[in-house]
C-alpha positions in Angstrom: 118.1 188.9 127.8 117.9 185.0 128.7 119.9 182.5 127.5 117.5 180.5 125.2 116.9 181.2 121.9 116.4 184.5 121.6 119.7 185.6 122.7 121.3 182.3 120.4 119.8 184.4 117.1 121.6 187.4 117.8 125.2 185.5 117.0 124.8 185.7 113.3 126.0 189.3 113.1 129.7 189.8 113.5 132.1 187.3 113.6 134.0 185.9 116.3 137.6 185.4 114.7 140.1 187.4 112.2 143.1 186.2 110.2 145.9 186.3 112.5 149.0 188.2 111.7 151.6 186.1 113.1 149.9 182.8 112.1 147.7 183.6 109.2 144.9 181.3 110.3 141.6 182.4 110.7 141.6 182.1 114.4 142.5 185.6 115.6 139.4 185.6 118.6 138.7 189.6 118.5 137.0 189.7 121.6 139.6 187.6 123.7 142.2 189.5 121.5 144.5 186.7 121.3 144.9 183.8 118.4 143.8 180.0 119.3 145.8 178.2 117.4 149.3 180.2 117.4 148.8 182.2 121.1 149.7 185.4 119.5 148.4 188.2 121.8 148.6 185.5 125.3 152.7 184.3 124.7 155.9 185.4 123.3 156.4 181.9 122.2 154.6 180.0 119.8 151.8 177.5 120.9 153.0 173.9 120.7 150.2 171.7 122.4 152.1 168.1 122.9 149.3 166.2 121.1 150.2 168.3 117.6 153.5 166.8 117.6 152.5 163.3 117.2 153.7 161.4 114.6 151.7 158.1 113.2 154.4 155.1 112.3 153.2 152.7 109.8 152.8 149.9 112.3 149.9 151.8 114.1 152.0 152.7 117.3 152.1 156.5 118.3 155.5 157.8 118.8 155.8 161.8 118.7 158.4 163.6 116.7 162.0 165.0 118.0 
């Protein structure tokens, strides 16, 4: 099997992500066995990525949130 289209049209058939149970977003990978947005299955902790902190001021100048 190549990687041209042929093996593209076989991707229709099962999906790729689940709900996740410690997030409840549906980005549970089920292969990878571990959730994208939350890191549930990878880390103990929650996933906090620094650019979903940021807050937008009202004067257009980024500041992120304490």
């Amino acid at each position: 099997m190549g990687k041209g289209t042929a093996s593209k049209g076989k991707k229709n058939k099962a999906s790729s992500h689940k709900v996740c149970r410690r997030c409840g977003n549906h980005s549970y990978h089920r292969r990878k066995r571990f959730c994208a947005y939350c890191g549930f299955g990878k880390t103990a902790k929650l996933r906090q990525p620094g650019w979903r902190n940021r807050v937008r001021a009202f004067n257009g100048t980024k500041a992120f949130a304490k």
